[in-house]
C-alpha positions as CSV (number, residue, x, y, z in Angstrom):
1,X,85.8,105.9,26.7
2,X,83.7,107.6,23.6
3,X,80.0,107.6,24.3
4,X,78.2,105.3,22.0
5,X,77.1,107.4,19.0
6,X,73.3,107.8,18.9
7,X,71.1,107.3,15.9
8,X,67.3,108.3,15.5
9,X,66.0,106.3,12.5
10,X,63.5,107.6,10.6
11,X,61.0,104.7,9.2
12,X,60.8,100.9,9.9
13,X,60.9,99.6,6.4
14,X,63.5,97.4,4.7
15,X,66.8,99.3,4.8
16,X,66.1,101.0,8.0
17,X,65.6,97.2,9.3
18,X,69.0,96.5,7.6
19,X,71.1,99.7,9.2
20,X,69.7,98.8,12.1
21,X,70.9,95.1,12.3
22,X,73.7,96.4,10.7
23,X,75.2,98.7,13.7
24,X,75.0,95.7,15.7
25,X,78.4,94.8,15.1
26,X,79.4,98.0,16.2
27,X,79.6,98.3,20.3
28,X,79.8,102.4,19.7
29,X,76.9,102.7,17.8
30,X,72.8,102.4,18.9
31,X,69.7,102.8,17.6
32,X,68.9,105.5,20.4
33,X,65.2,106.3,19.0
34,X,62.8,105.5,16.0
35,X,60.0,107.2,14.5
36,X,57.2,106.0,12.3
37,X,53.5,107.7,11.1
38,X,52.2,104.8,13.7
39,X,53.1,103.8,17.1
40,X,52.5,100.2,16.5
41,X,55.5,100.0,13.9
42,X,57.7,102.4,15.7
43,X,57.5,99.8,18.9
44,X,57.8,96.5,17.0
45,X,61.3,98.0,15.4
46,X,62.0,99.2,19.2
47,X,61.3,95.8,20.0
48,X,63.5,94.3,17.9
49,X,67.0,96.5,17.5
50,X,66.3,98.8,20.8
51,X,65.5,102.8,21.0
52,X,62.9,104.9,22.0
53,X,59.5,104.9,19.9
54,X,57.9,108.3,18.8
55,X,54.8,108.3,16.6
56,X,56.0,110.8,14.3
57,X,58.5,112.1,12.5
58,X,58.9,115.5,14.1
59,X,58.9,114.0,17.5
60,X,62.2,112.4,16.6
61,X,63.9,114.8,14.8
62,X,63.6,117.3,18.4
63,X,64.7,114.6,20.6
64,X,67.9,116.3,22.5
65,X,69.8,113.2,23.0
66,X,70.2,112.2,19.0
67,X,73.6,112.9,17.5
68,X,72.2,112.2,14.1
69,X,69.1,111.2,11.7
70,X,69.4,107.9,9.9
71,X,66.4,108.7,6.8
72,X,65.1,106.0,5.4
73,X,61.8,106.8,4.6
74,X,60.0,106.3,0.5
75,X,62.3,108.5,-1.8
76,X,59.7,111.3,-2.5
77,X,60.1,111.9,1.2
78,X,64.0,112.7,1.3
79,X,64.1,116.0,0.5
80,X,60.9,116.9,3.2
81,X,62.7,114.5,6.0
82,X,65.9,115.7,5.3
83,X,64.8,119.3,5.3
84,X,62.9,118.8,8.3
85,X,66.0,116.7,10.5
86,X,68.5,119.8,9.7
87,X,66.0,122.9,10.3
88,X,66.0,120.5,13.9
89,X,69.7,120.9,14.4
90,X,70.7,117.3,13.2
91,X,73.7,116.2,11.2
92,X,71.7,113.5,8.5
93,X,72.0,110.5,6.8
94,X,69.7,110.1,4.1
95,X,69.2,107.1,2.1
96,X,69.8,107.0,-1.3
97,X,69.0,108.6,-3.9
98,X,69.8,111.5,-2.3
99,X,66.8,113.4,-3.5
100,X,64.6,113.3,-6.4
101,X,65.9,115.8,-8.7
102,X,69.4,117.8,-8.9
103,X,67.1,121.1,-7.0
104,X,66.1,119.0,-4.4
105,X,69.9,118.2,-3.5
106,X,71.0,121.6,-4.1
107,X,68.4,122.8,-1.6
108,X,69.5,120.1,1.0
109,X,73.0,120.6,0.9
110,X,72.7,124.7,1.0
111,X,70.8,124.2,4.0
112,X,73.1,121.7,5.3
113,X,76.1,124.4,4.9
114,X,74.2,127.0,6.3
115,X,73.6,125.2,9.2
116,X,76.8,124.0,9.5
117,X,75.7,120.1,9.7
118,X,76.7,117.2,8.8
119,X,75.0,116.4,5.5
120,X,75.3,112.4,3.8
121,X,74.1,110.6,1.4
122,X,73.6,107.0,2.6
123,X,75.6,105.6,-0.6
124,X,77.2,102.8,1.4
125,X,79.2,100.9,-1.3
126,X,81.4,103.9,-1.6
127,X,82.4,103.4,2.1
128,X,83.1,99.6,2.0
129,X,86.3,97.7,1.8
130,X,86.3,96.7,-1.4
131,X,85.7,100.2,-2.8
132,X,89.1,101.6,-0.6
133,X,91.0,98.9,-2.8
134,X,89.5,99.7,-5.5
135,X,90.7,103.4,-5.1
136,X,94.0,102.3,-4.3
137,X,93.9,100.0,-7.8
138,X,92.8,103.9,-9.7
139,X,95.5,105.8,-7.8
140,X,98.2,103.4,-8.4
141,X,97.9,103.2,-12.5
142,X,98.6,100.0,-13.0
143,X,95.5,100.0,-14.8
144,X,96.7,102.2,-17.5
145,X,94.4,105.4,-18.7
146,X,91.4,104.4,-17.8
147,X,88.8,103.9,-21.2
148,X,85.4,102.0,-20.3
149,X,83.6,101.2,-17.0
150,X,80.5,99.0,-17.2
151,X,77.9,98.3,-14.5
152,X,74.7,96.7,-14.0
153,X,72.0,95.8,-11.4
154,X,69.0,94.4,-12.3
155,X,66.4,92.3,-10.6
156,X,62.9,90.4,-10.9
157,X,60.1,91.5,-9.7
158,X,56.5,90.6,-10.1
159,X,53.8,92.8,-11.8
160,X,52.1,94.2,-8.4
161,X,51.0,98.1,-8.7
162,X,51.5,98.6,-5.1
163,X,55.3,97.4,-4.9
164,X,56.7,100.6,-4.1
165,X,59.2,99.8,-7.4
166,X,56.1,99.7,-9.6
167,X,54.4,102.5,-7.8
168,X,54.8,106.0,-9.1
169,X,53.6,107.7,-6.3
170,X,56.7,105.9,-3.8
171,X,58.6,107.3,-6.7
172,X,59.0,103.6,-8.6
173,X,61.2,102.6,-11.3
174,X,64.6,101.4,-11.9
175,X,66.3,104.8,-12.1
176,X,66.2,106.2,-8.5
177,X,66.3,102.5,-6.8
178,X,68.7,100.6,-8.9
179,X,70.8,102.4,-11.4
180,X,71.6,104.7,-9.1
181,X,74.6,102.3,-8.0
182,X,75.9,102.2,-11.3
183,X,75.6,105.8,-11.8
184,X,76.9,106.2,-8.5
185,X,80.4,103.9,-9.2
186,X,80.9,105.6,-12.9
187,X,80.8,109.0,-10.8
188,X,83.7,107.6,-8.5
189,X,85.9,106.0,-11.6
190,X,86.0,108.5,-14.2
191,X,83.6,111.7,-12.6
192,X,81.3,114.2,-14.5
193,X,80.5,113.2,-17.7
194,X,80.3,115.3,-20.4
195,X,77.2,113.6,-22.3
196,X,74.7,111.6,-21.4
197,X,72.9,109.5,-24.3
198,X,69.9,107.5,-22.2
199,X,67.1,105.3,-22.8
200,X,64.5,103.4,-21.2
201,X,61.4,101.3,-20.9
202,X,58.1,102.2,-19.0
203,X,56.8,99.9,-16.9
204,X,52.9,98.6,-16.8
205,X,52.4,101.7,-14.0
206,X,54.0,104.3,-16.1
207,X,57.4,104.7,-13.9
208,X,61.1,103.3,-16.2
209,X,61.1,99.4,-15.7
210,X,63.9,99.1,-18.0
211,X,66.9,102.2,-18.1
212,X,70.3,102.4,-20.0
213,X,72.9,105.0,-20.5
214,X,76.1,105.5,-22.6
215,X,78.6,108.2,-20.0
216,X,81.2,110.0,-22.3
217,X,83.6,111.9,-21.0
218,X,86.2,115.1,-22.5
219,X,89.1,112.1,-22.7
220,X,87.2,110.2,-24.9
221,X,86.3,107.0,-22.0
222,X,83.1,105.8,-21.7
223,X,80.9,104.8,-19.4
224,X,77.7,102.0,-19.7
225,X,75.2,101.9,-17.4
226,X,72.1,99.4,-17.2
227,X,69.4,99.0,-14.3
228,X,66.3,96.9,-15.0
229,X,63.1,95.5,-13.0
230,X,61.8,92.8,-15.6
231,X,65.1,91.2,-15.2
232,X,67.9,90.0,-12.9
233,X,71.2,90.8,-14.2
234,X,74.8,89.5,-13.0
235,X,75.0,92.8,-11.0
236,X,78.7,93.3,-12.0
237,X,81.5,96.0,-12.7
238,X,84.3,96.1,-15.4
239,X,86.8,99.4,-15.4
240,X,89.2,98.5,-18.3
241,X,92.9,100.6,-19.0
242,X,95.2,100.5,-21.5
243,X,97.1,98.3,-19.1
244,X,94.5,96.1,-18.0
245,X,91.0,95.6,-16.1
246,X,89.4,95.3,-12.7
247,X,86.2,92.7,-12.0
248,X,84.1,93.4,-9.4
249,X,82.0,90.5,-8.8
250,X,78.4,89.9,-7.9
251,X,77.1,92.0,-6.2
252,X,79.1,94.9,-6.9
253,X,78.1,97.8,-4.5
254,X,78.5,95.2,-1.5
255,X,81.1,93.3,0.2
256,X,82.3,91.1,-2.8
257,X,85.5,89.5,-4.5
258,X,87.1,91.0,-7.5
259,X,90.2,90.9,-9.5
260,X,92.6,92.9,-11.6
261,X,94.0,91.3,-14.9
262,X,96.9,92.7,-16.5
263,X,97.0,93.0,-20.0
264,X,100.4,90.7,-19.9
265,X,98.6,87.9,-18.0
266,X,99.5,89.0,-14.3
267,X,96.2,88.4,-12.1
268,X,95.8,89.6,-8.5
269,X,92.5,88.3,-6.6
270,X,90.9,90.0,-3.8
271,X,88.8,87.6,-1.6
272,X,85.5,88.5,0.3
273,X,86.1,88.6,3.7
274,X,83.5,90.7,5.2
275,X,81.3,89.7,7.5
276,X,77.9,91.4,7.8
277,X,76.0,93.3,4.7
278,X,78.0,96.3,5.1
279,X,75.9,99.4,6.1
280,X,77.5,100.1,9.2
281,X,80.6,101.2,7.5
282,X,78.7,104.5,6.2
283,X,77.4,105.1,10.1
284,X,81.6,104.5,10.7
285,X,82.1,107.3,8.4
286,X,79.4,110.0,9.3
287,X,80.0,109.2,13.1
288,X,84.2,110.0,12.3
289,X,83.3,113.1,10.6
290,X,80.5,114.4,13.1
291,X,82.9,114.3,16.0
292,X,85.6,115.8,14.0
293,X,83.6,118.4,13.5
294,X,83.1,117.7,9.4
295,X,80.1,118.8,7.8
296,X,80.8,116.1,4.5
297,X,82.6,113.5,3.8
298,X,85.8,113.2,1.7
299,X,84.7,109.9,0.8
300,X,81.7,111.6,-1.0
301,X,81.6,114.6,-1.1
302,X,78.1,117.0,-1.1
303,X,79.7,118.5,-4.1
304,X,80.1,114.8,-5.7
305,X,76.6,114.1,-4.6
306,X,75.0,116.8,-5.9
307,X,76.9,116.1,-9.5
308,X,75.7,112.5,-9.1
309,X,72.3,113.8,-9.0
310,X,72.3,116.2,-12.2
311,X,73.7,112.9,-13.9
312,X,70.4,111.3,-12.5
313,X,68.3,114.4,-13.4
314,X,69.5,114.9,-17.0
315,X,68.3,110.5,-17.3
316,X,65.5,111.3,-15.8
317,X,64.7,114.2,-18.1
318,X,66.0,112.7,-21.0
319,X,63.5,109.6,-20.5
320,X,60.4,111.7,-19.3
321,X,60.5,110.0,-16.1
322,X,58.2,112.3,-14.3
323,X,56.1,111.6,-10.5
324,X,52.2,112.5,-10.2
325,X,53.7,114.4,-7.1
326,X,56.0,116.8,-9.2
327,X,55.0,120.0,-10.2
């Protein structure tokens, strides 16, 4: 019998919260350590979904008996964590966005490579259910040539400086935390794009509360983009053909419903089924490709991630979206 795969996770916030109670559906998965900047937080997330506590970051990263780092720190700290996990000798996970900038991910992944470690990015729709269908649904044409994929995700949130959103020192703003989805699923429909046309809205702190971006591509498709803090948006996905159209439902980069419509009027639904929010399926992945002795993913590539993040560079650039922390 395979010995359970061992996670260290890096931070006790939100999502690390979420992987966590997420590999409890797995019974060859564990959270085998945790590490925080205090001991107190560290032990109440040991506590609560099991490992051993370290105090710091670096503690974790040299523990012997990891077979991976889960990072799930702030998103200014990615490229430092990351860094600092592979320089250790551990295959990594790291949340998304992947990094910052485009440079920060090309630095990751050519360390990754020259370590010969497993490198991730923690995109977890692309590893869900739904997502393998909707590959199937591109491979298989019935969609015709493929000509416009729009996405949203927006959401509410109150003024509050310190919300790490708002906050431009956490690295705030809806680019890096929200559009990155859509970005992310335009990547997987129709790939690099040959233009990018962006514009946004600063928030009361400075950081983009409101982004949008037209995609266009050598073919002639296009691909729109929204992500917004002031408001909550259906958080849906259309990729229409010359044959027809796929909805994804609310929310689209999780377990959801969705349905293709063919332009003669034949309609083929695809219930939710899933049980759980759906991180594990990424720690499926990564785990399958550590002990086949993969350093990436064919699922998402390092090469696809780092295109994913000069997409997110050039909006960023484009919208002079730029962190007190940056250079």
């Amino acid at each position: 019998m395979t010995n359970p795969f061992k996670w260290g996770v890096i931070s006790t916030g939100g999502i690390a919260r979420t992987f966590a109670s997420d590999l409890q559906y797995l019974d060859n998965q564990v959270v085998h350590a945790v590490g925080s900047r205090k001991m107190e937080s560290a032990l109440n997330f040991s506590n609560e979904y099991g490992g051993k506590p370290y105090a710091s970051y670096e503690e974790l990263v040299n523990d012997p008996n990891i077979d991976a780092v889960y990072i799930a720190t702030p998103h200014q700290l990615h490229f430092e964590n990351t860094m600092m996990a592979l320089k250790a000798g551990k295959p990594v996970l790291c949340e998304k966005p992947f990094a910052i900038t485009a440079t920060e991910a090309h630095q990751m992944i050519s360390l990754a490579r020259e370590m010969n470690l497993m490198l991730m990015e923690a995109m977890w729709t692309r590893f869900l259910p739904h997502i393998a269908i909707v590959r199937e649904i591109l491979t298989s044409g019935i969609l015709g040539e493929i000509r416009t994929v729009t996405a949203d995700h927006g959401q509410w949130f109150a003024d509050d400086p310190e919300f790490r959103l708002f906050n431009p020192n956490l690295a705030g703003g809806a680019l890096l935390d929200l559009a990155i989805y859509p970005i992310s699923f335009a990547h997987l429909v129709l790939g690099v794009p040959e233009k990018i046309t962006s514009t946004s809205l600063p928030a009361f702190t400075g950081v983009d509360g409101q982004t949008s971006a037209i995609f266009d591509y050598k073919n002639g498709a296009q691909a729109i983009i929204n992500s917004s803090l002031f408001a909550a948006t259906p958080c849906r996905a259309l990729v229409a053909g010359t044959l027809g159209w796929l909805e994804i439902d609310r929310t689209f980069y999780a377990p959801t419903s969705m349905r293709t419509i063919i332009r003669g009027g034949e309609r083929t639904e695809y219930a939710k089924d899933y049980v759980g929010v759906g991180h594990r399926e990424q720690a499926v992945e990564f785990a399958r490709c550590v002990r086949s002795g993969l350093i990436e993913s064919p699922l998402l590539t390092l090469n696809e991630t780092y295109e994913i993040m000069q997409s997110v560079t050039e909006i960023k650039n484009q919208i002079g979206l730029k962190y007190p922390f940056e250079i």
